[in-house]
GUZAMAR-224729 format. One line per 3 residues: number of its first residue (from 1); for each residue x, y, z of C-alpha. Coordinates in pm, 1 decimal, padded with zeros to 6 digits. Example, Ala and Ser with C-alpha at 12.3 -4.5 7.8 and 13.67 -1.06 7.14 Angstrom:
BEGIN
1) 01230.0,-00450.0,00780.0 | 01367.0,-00106.0,00714.0
***
This chain:
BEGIN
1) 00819.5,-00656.7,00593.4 | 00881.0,-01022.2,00608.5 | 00532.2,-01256.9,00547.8
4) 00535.2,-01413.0,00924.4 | 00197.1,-01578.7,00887.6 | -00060.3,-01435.0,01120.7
7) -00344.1,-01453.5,00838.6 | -00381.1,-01499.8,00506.8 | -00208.5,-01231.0,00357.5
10) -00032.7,-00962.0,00582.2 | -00133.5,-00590.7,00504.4 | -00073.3,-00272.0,00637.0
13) -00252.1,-00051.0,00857.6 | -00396.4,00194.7,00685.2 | -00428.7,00439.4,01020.0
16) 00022.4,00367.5,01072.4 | 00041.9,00419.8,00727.4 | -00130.9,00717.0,00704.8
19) 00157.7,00858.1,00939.6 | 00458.7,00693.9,00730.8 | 00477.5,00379.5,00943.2
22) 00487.2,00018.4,00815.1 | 00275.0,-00152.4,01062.3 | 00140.2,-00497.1,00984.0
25) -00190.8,-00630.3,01085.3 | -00319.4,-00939.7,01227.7 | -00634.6,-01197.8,01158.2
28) -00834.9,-01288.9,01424.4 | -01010.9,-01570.0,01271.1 | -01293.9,-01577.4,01516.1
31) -01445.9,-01287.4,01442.8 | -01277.6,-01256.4,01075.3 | -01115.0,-00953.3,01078.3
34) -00785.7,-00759.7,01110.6 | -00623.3,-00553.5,01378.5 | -00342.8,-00355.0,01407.3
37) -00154.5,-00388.2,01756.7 | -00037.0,-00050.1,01792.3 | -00338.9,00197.1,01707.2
40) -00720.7,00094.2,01737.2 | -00784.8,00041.2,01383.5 | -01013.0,-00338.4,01276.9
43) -01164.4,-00377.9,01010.0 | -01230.4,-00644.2,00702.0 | -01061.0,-00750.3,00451.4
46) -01263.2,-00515.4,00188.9 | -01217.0,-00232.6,00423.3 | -00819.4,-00292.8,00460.2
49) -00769.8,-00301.5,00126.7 | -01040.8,00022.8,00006.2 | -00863.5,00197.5,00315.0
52) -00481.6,00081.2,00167.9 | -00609.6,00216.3,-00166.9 | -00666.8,00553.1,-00082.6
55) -00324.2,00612.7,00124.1 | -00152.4,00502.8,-00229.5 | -00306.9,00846.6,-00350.5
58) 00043.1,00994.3,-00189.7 | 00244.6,00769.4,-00381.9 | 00081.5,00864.4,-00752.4
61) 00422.7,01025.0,-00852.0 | 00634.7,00870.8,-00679.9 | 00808.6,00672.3,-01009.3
64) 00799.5,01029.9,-01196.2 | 01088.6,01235.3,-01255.9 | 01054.4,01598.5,-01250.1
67) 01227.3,01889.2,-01425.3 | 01173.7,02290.7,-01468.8 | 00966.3,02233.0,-01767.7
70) 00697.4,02068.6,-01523.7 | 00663.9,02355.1,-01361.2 | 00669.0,02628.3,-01574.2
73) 00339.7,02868.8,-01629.2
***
């Protein structure tokens, strides 16, 4: 998604992207944290990005290729 500017950096929710959807967040700067405008989820910066961390756990492999050797016993 496009950088549009609603904080410093834009980041995903982890809670959409959890369930495959690319859902950016927004900064409130009063109370200094982000929010994601279609499920419940606020949090920090720190916890964004520790949260974002662990979703990439699905995506390990994703650069690998694969062939029968892999998965021979």
């Amino acid at each position: 998604m496009a950088q549009s500017g609603k904080g410093k950096l834009n980041y995903r929710c982890p809670s959409c992207f959890m369930r495959d959807l690319d859902i950016d967040m927004f900064y409130d700067r009063d109370k200094d944290e982000y929010y994601c405008i279609r499920c419940q989820f606020t949090g920090s910066e720190a916890d964004v990005l520790a949260f974002n961390e662990t979703v990439r756990i699905r995506y390990k492999a994703m650069n690998r290729r694969f062939s029968e050797e892999d998965f021979a016993s």
